[in-house]
C-alpha positions as CSV (number, residue, x, y, z in Angstrom):
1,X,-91.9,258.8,-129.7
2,X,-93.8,259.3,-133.5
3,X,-91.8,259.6,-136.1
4,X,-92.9,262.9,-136.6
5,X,-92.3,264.6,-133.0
6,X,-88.5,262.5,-133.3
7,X,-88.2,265.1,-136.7
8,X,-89.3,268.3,-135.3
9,X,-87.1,267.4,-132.1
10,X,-83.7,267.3,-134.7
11,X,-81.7,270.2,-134.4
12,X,-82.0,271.7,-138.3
13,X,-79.5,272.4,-140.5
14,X,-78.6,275.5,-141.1
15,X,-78.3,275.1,-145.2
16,X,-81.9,273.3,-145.2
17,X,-83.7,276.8,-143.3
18,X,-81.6,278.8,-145.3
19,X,-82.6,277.0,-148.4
20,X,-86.3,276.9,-147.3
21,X,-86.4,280.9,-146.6
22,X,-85.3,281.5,-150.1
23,X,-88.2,278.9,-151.7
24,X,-91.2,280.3,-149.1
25,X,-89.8,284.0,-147.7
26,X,-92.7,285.2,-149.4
27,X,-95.0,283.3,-147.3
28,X,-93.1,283.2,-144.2
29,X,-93.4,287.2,-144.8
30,X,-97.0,287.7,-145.3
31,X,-97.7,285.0,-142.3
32,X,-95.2,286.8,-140.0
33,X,-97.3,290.2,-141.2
34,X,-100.5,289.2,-140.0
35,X,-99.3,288.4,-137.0
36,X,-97.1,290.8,-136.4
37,X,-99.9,293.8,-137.2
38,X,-102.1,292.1,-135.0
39,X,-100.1,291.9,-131.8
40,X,-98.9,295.6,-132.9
41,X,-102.5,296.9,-132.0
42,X,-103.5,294.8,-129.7
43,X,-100.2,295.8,-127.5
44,X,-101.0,299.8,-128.5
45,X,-104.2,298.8,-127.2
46,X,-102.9,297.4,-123.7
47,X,-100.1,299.9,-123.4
48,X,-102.4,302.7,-123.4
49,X,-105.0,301.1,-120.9
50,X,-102.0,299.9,-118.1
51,X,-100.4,303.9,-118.7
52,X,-103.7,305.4,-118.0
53,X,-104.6,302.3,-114.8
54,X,-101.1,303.5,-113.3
55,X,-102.0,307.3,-113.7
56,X,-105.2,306.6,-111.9
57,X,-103.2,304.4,-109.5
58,X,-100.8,306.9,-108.8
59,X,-103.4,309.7,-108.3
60,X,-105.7,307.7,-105.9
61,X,-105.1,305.1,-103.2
62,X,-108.7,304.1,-103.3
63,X,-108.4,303.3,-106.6
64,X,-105.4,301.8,-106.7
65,X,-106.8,299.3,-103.6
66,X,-110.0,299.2,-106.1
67,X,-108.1,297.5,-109.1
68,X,-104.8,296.4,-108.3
69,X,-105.8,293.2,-106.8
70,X,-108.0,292.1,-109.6
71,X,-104.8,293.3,-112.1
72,X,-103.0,290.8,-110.3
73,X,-105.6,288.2,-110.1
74,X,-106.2,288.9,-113.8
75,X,-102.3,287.4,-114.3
76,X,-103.1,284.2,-112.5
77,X,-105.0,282.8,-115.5
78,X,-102.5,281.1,-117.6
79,X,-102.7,282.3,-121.3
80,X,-102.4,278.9,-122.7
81,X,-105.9,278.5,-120.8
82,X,-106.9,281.8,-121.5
83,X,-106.5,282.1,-125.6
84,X,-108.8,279.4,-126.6
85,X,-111.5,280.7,-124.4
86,X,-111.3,284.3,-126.0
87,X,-111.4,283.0,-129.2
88,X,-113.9,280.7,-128.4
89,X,-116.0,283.1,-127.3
90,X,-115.2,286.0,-129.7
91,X,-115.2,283.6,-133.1
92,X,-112.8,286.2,-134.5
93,X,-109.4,285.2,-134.8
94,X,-107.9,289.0,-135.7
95,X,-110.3,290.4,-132.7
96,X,-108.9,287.3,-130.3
97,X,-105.4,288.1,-131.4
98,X,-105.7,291.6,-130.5
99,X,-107.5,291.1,-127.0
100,X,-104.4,288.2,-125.8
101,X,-101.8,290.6,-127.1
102,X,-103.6,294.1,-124.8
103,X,-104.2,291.3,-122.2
104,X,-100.3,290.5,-121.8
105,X,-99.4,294.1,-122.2
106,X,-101.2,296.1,-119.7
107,X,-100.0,294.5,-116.7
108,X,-96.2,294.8,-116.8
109,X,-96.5,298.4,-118.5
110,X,-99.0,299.2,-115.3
111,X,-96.9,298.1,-112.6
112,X,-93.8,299.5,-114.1
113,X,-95.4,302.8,-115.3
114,X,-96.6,303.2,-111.3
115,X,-93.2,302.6,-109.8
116,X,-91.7,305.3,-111.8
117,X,-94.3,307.5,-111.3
118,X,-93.4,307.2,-107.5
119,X,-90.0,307.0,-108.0
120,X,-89.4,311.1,-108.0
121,X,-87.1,312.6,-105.4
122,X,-89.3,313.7,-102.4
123,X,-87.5,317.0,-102.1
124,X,-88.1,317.8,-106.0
125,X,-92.0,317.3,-105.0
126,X,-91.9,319.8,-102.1
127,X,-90.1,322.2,-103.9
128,X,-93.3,321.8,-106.9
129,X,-95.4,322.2,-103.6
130,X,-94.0,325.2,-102.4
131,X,-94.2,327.2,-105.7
132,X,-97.6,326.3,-105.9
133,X,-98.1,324.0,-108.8
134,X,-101.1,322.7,-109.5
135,X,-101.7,318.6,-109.6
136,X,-101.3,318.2,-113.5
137,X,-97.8,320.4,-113.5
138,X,-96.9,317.9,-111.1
139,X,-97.3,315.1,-113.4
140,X,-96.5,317.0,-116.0
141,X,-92.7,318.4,-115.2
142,X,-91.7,316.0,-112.9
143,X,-93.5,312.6,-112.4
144,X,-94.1,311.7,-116.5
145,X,-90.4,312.4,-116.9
146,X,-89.8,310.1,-114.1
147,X,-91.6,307.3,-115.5
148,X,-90.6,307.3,-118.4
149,X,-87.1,304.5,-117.8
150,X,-90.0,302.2,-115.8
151,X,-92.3,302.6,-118.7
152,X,-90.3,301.7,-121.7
153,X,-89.0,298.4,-118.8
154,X,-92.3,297.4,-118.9
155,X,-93.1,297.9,-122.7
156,X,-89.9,295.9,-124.0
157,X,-91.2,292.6,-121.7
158,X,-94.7,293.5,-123.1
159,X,-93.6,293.4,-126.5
160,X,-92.2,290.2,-127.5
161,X,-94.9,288.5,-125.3
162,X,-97.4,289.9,-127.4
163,X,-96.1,288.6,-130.9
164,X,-95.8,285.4,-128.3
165,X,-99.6,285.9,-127.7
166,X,-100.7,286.6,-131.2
167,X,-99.4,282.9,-132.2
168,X,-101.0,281.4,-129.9
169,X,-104.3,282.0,-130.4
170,X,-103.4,281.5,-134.1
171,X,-102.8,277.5,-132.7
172,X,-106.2,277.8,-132.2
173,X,-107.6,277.4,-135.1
174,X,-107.2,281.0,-137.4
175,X,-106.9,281.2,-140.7
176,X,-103.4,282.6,-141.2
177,X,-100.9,283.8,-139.7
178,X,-97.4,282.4,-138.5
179,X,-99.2,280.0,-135.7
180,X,-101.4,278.4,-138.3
181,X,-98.0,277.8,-140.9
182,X,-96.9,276.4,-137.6
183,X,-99.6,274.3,-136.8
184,X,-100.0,272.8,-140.3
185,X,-96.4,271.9,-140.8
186,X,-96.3,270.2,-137.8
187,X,-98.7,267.5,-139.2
188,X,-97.2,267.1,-142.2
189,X,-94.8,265.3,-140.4
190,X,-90.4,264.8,-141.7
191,X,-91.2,265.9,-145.0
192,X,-92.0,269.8,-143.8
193,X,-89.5,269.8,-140.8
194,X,-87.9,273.2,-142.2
195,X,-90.9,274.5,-142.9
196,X,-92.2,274.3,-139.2
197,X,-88.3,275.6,-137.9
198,X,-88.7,278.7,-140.3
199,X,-91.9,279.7,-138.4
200,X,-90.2,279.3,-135.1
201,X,-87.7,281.1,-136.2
202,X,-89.7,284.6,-138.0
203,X,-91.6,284.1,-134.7
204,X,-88.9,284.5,-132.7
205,X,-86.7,287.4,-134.8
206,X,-90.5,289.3,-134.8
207,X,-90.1,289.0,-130.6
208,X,-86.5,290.7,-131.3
209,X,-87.7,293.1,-133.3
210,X,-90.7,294.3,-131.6
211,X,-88.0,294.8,-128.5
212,X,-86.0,296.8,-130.5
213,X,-88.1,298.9,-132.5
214,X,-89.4,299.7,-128.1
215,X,-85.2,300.0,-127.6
216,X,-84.8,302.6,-130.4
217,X,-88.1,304.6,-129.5
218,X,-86.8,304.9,-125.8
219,X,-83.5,306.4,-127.3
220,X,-85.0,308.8,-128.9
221,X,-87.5,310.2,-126.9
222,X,-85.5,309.6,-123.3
223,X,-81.7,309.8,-124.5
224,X,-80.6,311.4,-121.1
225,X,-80.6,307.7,-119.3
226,X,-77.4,306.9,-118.3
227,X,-77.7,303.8,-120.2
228,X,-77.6,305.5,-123.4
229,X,-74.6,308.0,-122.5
230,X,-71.3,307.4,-123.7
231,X,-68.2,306.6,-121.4
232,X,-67.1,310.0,-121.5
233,X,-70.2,311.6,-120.4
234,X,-70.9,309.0,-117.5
């Protein structure tokens, strides 16, 4: 083992990152930015197509025996495999950033978003049937509200994934961003040890964030899940 990879393998001190954060948060921030804006979209991007795939699943079999299997099969490709040959394709590292972090997105917000749009009580259907409501009231007034716990499930594994996402195609060779400050203090070698821990950790607290930023959303707009009630209410 280098000398090098013995370093980065060192459990850090807490002092040193602290110490570090104070002499490059301004860095560390406008690094963790660009990455963070650009698995933002990208996951907007992927929500939006895997809420719209489900609601076409949902509507027709056909359709959902169309596309589901090449969903799946689309999940088999590991992303580590996956990243360099976007970007390598693309040659834009904020466009290749965006597509990894819709790519990771879509799937889990798809399959979660169709499970709770069949998740509504069979009797509440007939009883929609039997007053007559048309197919979008249906959706409407009783599947969307349904959907909306297996939604926001499939959202907060999306989310961190994406930021996850985002860095790694930044390994690949982009021009900033927290996976390049990664990258770089990696070779340096002992002498930028902290460095290199301070990314992994912005990277991680941006995954925590994203998760809860989704957390607090999904309290506002659904606060009726009994997760959210209080003891007294349960």
């Amino acid at each position: 083992m280098t000398e090098t990879t013995m370093a980065q393998s060192k459990i850090p001190y807490l002092h040193e990152i602290v110490y570090t954060f104070t002499q490059y948060g301004s860095t560390l921030y406008t690094e963790g930015t660009a990455t963070f804006s650009n698995a933002a979209i990208g996951f907007i991007l992927g929500a939006i197509l895997g809420i719209l795939l489900a609601v076409l699943m949902s509507v027709s079999k056909w359709i959902e025996q169309l596309t589901f299997p090449y969903a799946i099969a689309s999940q088999m490709i590991p992303i580590l495999g996956l990243a360099p040959i976007v970007y390598g394709i693309i040659r834009d590292e904020q466009m290749a950033r965006i597509l990894i972090a819709g790519y990771i997105t879509f799937f889990p917000v798809a399959l979660n978003m169709l499970r709770g749009l069949r998740s509504v009580d069979p009797s509440a259907l007939e009883l929609m049937h039997s007053l007559a409501a048309k197919p979008w009231m249906v959706y409407w007034k009783l599947r969307f509200p349904a959907s909306i716990p297996g939604l926001f499930s499939g959202l907060k594994i999306a989310a961190p994934l994406a930021v996850t996402g985002a860095i790694l195609v930044e390994l690949m060779g982009a021009q900033n961003g927290l996976g390049v400050i990664m990258l770089r203090n990696l070779y340096y070698g002992p002498t930028h040890n902290y460095m290199f821990w301070s990314t992994v950790i912005v990277g991680a607290l941006l995954g925590l964030i994203s998760y809860l930023l989704i957390s607090l959303i999904e309290r506002i707009i659904a606060p009726w899940q009994p997760d959210f009630r209080s003891g007294g209410d349960a």
